[in-house]
LOPA-137904 format. One record per residue (C-alpha): residue in three letters; x, y, z. Coordinates in nm, 4 decimals, always signed. Last residue first. Example, Ala and Ser with C-alpha at 12.3 -4.5 7.8 and 13.67 -1.06 7.14 Angstrom:
! residues 2
residu/east/north/up
SER/+1.3670/-0.1060/+0.7140
ALA/+1.2300/-0.4500/+0.7800
This chain:
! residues 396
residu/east/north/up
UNK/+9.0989/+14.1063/+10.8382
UNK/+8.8251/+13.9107/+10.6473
UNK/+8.4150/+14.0332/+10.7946
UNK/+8.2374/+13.7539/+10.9750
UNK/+7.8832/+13.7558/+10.9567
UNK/+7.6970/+13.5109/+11.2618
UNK/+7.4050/+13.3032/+11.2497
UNK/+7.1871/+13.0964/+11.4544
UNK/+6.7860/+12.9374/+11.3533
UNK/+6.5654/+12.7875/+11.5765
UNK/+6.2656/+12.5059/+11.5109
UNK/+6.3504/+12.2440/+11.7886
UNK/+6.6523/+12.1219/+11.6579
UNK/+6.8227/+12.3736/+11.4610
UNK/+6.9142/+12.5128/+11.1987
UNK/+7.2799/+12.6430/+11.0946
UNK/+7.4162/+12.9474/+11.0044
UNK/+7.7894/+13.1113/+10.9344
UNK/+7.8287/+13.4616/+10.6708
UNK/+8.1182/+13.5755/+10.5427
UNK/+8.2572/+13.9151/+10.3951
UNK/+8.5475/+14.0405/+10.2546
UNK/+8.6895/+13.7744/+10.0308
UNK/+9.1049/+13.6874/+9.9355
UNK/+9.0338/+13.3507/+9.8820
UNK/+9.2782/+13.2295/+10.2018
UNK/+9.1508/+13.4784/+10.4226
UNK/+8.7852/+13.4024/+10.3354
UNK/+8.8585/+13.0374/+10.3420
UNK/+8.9957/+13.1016/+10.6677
UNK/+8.7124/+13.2870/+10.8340
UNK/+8.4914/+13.0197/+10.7158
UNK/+8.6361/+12.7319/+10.8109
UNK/+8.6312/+12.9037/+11.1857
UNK/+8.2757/+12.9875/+11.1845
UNK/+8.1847/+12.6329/+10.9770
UNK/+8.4040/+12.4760/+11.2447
UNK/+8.2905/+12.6703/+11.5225
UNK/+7.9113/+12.6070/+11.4698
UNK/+7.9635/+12.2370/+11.4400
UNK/+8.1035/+12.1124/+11.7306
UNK/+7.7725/+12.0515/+11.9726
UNK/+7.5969/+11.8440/+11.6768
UNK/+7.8468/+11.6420/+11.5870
UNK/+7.8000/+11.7031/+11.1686
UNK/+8.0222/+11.5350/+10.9413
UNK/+8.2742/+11.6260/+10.6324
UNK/+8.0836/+11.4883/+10.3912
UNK/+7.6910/+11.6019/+10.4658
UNK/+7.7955/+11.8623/+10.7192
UNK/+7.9779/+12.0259/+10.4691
UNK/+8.1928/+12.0652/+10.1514
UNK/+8.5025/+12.2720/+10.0829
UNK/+8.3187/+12.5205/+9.9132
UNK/+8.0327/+12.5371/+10.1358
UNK/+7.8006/+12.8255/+9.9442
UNK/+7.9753/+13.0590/+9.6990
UNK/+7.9657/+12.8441/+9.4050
UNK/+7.6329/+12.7555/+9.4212
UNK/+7.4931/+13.1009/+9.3702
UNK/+7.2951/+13.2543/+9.6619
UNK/+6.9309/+13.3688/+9.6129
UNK/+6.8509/+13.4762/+9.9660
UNK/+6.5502/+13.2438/+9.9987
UNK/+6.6901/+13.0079/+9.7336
UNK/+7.0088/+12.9123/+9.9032
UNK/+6.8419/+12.9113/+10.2373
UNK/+6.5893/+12.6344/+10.1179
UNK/+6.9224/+12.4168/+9.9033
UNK/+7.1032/+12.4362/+10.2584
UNK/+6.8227/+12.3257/+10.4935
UNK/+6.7069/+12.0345/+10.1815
UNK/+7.0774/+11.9370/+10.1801
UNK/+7.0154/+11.7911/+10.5189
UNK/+7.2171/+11.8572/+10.8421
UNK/+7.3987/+12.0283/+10.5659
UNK/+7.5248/+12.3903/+10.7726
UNK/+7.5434/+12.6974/+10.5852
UNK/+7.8778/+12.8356/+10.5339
UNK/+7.8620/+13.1041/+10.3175
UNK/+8.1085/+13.3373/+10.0990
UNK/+8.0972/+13.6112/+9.9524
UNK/+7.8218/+13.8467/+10.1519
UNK/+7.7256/+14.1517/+9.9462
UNK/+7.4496/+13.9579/+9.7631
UNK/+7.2480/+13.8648/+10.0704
UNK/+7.2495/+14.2248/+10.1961
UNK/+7.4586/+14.4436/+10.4842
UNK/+7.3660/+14.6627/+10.7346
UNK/+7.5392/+14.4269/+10.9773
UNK/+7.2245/+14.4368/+11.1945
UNK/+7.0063/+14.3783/+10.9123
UNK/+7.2565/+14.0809/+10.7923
UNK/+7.2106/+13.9294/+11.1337
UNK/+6.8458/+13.9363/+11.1240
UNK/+6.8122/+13.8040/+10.7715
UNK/+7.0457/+13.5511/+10.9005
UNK/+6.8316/+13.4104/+11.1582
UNK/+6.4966/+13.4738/+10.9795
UNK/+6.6635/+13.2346/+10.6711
UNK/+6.9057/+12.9688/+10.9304
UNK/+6.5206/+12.8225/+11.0647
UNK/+6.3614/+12.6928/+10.7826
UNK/+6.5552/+12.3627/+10.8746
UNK/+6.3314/+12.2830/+11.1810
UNK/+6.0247/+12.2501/+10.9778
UNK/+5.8243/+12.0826/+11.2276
UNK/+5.9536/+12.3196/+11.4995
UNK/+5.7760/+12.6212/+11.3064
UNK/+6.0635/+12.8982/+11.3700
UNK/+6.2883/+13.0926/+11.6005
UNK/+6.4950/+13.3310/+11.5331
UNK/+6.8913/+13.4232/+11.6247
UNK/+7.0961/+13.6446/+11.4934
UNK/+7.4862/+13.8061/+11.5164
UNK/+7.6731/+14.0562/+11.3805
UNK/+8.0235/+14.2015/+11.2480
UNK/+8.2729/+13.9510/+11.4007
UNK/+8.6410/+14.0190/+11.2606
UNK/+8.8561/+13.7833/+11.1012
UNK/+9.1705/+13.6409/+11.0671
UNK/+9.3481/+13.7662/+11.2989
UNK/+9.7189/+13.7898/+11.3097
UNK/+9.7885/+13.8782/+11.6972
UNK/+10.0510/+14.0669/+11.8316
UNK/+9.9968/+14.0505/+12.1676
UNK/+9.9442/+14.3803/+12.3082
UNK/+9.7596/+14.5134/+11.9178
UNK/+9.4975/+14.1897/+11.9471
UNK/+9.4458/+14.2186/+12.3222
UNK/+9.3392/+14.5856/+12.2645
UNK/+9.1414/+14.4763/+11.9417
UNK/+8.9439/+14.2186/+12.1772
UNK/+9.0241/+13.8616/+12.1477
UNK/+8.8223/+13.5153/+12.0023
UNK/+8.9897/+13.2267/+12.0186
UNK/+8.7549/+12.9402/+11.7996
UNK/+8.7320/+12.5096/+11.9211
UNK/+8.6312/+12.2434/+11.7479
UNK/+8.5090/+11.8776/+11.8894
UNK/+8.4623/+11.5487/+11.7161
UNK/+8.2028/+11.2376/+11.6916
UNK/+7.9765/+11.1848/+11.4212
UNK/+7.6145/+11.0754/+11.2645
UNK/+7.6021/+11.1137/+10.9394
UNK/+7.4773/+11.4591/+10.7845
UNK/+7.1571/+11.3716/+10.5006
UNK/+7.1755/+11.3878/+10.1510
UNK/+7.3125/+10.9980/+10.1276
UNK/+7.1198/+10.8627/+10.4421
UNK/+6.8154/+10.9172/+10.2537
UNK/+6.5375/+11.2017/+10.2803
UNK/+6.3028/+11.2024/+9.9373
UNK/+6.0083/+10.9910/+10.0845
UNK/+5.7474/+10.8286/+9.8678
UNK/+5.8683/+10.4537/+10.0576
UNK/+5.8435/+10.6413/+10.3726
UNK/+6.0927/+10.7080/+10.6508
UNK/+6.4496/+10.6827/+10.5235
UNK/+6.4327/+10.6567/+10.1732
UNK/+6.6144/+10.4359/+9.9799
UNK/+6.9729/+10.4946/+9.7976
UNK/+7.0016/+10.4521/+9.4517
UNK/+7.0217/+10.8517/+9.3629
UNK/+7.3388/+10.8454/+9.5700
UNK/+7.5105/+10.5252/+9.4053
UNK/+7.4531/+10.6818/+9.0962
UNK/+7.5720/+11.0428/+9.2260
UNK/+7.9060/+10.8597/+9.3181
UNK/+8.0939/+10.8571/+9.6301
UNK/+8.4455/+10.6644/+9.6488
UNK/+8.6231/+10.9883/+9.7716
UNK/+8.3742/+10.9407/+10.0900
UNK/+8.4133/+11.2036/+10.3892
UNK/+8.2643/+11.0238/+10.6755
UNK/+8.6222/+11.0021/+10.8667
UNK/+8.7709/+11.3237/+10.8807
UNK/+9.1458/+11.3058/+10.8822
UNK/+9.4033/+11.3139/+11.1498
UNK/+9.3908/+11.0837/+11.3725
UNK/+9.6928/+10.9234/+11.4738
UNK/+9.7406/+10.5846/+11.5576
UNK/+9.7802/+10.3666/+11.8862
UNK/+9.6810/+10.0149/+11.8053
UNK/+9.4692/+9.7593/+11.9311
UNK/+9.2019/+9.7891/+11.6927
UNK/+9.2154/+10.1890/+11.7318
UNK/+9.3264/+10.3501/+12.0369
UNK/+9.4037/+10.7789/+11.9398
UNK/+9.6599/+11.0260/+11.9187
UNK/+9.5795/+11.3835/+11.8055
UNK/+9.6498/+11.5573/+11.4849
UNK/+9.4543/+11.8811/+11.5224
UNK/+9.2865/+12.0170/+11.2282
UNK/+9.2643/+12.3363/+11.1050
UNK/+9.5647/+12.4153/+10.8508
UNK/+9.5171/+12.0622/+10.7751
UNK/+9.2061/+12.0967/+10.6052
UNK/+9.3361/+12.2501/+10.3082
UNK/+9.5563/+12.0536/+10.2100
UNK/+9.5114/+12.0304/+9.8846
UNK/+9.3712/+11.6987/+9.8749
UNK/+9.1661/+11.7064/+10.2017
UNK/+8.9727/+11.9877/+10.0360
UNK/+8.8889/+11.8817/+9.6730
UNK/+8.7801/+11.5728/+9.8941
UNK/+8.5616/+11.8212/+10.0812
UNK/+8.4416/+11.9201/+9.7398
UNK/+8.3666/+11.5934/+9.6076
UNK/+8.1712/+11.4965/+9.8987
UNK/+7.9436/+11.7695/+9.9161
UNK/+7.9070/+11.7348/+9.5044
UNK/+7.7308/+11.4345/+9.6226
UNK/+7.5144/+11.5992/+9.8421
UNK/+7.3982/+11.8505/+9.6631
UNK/+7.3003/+11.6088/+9.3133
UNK/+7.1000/+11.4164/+9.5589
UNK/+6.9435/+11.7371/+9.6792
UNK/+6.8312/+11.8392/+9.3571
UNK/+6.7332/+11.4962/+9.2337
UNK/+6.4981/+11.4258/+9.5208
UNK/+6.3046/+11.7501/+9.4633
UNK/+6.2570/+12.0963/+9.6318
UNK/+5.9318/+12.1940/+9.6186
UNK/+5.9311/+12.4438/+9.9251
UNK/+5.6459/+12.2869/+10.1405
UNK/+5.7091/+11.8919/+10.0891
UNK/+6.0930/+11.9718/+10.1357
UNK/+6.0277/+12.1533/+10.4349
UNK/+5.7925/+11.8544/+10.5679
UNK/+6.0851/+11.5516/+10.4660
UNK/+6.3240/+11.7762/+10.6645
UNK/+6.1153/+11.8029/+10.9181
UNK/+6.0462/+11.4067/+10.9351
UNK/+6.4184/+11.2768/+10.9450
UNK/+6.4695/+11.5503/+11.2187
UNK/+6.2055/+11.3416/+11.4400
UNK/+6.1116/+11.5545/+11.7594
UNK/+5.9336/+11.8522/+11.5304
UNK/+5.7146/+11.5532/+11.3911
UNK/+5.5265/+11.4028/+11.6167
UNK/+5.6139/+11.7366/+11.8076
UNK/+5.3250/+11.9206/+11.6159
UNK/+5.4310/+12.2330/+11.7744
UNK/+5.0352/+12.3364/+11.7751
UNK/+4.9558/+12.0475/+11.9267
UNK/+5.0482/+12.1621/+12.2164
UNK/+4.7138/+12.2774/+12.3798
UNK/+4.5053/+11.9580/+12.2851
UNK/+4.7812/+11.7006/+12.5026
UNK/+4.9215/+11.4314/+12.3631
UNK/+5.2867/+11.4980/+12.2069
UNK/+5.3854/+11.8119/+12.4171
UNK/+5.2786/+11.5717/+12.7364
UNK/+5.5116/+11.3677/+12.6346
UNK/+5.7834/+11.5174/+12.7590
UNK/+6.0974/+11.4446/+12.6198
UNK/+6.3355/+11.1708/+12.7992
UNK/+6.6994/+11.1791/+12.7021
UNK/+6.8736/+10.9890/+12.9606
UNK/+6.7627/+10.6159/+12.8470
UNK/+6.9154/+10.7203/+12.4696
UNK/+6.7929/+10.4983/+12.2070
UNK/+6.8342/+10.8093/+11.9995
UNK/+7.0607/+11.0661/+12.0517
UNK/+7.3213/+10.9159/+12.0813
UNK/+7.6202/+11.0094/+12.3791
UNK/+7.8779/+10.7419/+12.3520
UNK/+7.8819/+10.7168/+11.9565
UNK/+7.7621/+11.0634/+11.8736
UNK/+8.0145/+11.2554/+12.0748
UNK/+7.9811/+11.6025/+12.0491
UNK/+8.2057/+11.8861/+12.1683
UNK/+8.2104/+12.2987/+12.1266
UNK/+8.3510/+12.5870/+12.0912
UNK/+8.4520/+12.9282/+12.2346
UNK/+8.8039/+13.0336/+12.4101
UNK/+8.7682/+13.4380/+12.5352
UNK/+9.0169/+13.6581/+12.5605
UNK/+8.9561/+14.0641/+12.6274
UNK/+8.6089/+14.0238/+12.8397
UNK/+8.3808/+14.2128/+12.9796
UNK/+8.4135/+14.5372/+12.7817
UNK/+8.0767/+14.5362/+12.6501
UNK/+8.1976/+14.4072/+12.3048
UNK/+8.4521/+14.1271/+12.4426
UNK/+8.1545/+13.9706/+12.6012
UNK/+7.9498/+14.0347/+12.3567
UNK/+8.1746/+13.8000/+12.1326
UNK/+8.2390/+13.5503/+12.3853
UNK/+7.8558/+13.5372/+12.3940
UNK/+7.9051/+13.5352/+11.9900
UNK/+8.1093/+13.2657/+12.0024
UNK/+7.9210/+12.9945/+12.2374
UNK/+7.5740/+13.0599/+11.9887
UNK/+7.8109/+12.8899/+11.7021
UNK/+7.9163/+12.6404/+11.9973
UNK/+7.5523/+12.5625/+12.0739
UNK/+7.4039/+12.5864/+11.6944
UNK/+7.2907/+12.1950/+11.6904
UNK/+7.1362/+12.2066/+11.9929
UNK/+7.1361/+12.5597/+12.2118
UNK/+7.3011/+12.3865/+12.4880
UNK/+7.5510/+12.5661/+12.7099
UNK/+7.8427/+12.5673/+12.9010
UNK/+8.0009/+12.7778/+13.0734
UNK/+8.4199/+12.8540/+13.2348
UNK/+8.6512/+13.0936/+13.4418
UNK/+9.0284/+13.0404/+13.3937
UNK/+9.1156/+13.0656/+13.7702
UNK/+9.1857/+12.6955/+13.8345
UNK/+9.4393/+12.6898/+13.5687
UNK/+9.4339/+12.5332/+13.2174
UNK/+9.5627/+12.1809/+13.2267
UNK/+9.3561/+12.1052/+12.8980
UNK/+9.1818/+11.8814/+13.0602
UNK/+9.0979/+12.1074/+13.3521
UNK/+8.9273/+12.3404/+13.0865
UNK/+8.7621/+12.0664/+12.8900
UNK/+8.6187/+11.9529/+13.2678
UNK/+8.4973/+12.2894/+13.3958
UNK/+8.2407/+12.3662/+13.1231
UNK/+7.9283/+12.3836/+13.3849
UNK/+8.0135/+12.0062/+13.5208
UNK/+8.0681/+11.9453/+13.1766
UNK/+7.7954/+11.6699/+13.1415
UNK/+7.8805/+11.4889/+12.7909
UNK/+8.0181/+11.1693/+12.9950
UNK/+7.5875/+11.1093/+13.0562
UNK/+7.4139/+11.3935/+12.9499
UNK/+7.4600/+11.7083/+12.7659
UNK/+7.3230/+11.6151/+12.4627
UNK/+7.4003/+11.9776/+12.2461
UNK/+7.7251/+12.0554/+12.3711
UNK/+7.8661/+12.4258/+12.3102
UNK/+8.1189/+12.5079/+12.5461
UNK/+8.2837/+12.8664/+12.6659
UNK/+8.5935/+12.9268/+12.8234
UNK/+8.5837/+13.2683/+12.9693
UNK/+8.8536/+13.5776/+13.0775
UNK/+9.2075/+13.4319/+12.9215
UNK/+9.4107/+13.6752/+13.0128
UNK/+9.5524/+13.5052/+13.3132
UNK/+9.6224/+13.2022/+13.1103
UNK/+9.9171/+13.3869/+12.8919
UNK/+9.8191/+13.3472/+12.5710
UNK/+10.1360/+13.2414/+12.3067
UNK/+9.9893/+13.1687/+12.0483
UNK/+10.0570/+12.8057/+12.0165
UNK/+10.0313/+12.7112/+12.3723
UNK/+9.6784/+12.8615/+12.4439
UNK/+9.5067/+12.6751/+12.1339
UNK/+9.7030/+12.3679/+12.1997
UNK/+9.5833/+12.3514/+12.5438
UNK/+9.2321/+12.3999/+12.4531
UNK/+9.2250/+12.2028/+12.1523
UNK/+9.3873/+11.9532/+12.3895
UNK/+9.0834/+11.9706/+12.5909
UNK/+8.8520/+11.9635/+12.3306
UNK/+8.9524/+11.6008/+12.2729
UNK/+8.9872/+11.5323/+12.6673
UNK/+8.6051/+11.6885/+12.7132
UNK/+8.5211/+11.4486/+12.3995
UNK/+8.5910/+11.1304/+12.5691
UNK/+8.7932/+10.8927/+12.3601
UNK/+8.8499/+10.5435/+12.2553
UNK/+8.6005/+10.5630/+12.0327
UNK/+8.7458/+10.8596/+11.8649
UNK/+8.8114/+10.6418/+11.5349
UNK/+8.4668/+10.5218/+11.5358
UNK/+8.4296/+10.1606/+11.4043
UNK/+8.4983/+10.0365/+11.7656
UNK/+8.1635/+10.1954/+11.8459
UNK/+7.9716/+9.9284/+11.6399
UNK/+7.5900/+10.0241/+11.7534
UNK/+7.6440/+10.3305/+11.8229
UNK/+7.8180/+10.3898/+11.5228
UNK/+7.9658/+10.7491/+11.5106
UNK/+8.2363/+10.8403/+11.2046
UNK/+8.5066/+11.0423/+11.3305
UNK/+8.5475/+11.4118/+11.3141
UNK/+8.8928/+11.5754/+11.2560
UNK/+8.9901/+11.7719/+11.5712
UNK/+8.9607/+12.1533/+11.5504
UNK/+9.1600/+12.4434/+11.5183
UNK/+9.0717/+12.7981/+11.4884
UNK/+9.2329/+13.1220/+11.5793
UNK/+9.2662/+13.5138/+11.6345
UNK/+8.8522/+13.5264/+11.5472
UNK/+8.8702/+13.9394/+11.5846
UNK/+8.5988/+14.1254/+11.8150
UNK/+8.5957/+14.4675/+11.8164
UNK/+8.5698/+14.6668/+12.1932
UNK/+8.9499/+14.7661/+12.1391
UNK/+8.8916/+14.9360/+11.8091
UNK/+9.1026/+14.8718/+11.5374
């Protein structure tokens, strides 16, 4: 084990909640801000292994609408909330939907170049409190939607999600049915999931306000056991009568936060760690903005190249369903059976808060691979404003 490798030592995250804007009191983290959620990931994190604070060399956050009770004042507030010390240095950053996958693997360098031995990476969203539509403190600039020399980025689309996943959809072929019959079996695996248990080995119980009451939350909230592929194929379109994008094979809106411990071999031999697994690579591309969900194929080609590893050597992906179109598009590009993509569902069932989702599908994955018995892993997600992120994970 070589002390400049980087080992995933630990994952937990809350479950995520259903956002409603316009009904917040339907949201079972309503009653909370998300730097206190990832807060007591924080403080959970450090008091269950055992970390003493002073080894702990960065905090970083992933938040993708920073605005509003977002702001992190530069990733301070999680750490206070979590009753870390004053001296437990901090970030955060915004690389949309990818920000806490992009989070790990600076921890990750960090640990590589010798800058770092413990580093705490993840990320927060809160969909309810911080939308991202009908929101007075996110303002793009129009002048990318007007003016000759931008229209290139065709931001009449590349700012509506809806729309580039209608586009990519359009350009690759792929059909209504295909990604109806995605999304449902979405669902049916992350029930698969909550019924065995699985989930539990990463969630944090935590105590919540809900019509009056103090309850735990412990379960995610948009997964549906009552979802059919009936009801799914009846659902309308979102933006055009001809469209093929419904609520049904798209991610919900949602609140939540998740949280990874990454830790150098040295740190892993001193403490005694049980990793789970190790980081390989890392890669990052950017794409056509008004097909957004293009954007995990150049990412991960990259990554695999620098892992010198191919498609078929990786067992088991986690590619992120903002839309089953992103997931069915990489799936085809790299020619990945079904059965080795999500397999205990995905942002469809089990939600999608923007800022939180790269360490759950990095830390879901490094367990499943423990728990399967697999080698190697591969994370990646699109993003908003035509990027992709991923990182390989190799099983300890």
């Amino acid at each position: 084990m070589n002390n400049d490798s980087v080992h995933i030592i630990d994952f937990k995250r809350s479950a995520f909640s259903r956002s409603r804007p316009q009904d917040p009191e339907r949201d079972m983290l309503n009653s909370m801000r998300m730097d206190e959620v990832l807060g007591k990931l924080i403080k959970d994190t450090v008091s269950r292994n055992g970390i003493n604070t002073e080894d702990i060399d960065d905090v970083i956050t992933g938040c993708a609408i920073q605005a509003d009770e977002n702001w992190t004042y530069g990733g301070r507030h999680p750490v206070f909330m979590g009753g870390m010390p004053f001296n437990v240095p901090s970030m955060s950053l915004d690389r949309a939907c990818s920000s806490s996958l992009n989070a790990i693997s600076i921890g990750a360098m960090e640990i590589m170049t010798g800058n770092s031995r413990i580093v705490l990476a993840g990320g927060m969203e809160h969909m309810t409190h911080v939308p991202l539509s009908n929101n007075p403190h996110v303002k793009p600039n129009m002048k990318l939607m007007v003016r000759p020399e931008f229209m290139k980025y065709q931001m009449n689309i590349s700012y509506n999600m809806l729309a580039t996943a209608e586009k990519l959809a359009a350009l690759r072929n792929i059909g209504r049915d295909e990604m109806d019959e995605y999304a449902y079996e979405s669902h049916l695996r992350a029930v698969k999931g909550q019924e065995e248990g699985f989930f539990k080995g990463e969630i944090l119980p935590i105590e919540v306000e809900n019509d009056g009451k103090t309850v735990i939350f412990d379960r995610d909230q948009a997964v549906r056991k009552d979802a059919t592929l009936d009801g799914m194929k009846k659902l309308k379109p979102i933006l055009k009568e001809d469209g093929v994008i419904t609520a049904g094979n798209s991610s919900p809106l949602n609140a939540g936060a998740s949280l990874v411990a990454l830790a150098s071999g040295e740190k892993v031999k001193e403490y005694g760690f049980s990793p789970m697994a190790r980081i390989l690579s890392f890669g990052w591309a950017g794409v056509d903005p008004s097909i957004m969900g293009e954007g995990p194929v150049p990412a991960t080609k990259k990554a695999l190249e620098r892992a010198g590893l191919k498609p078929d050597d990786i067992d088991l992906w986690e590619i992120n369903e903002a839309f089953a179109v992103v997931v069915l598009n990489a799936m085809k590009a790299f020619n990945i059976p079904r059965e080795k993509v999500n397999i205990y569902g995905g942002g469809i069932s089990i939600g999608h808060p923007l800022g939180a989702t790269g360490a759950r599908i990095a830390g879901t994955l490094a367990r499943e691979l423990k728990e399967k018995g697999k080698r190697y892993g591969v994370a990646t997600l699109c993003v908003g404003g035509g990027q992709g992120y991923s990182v390989v994970v190799e099983a300890e």
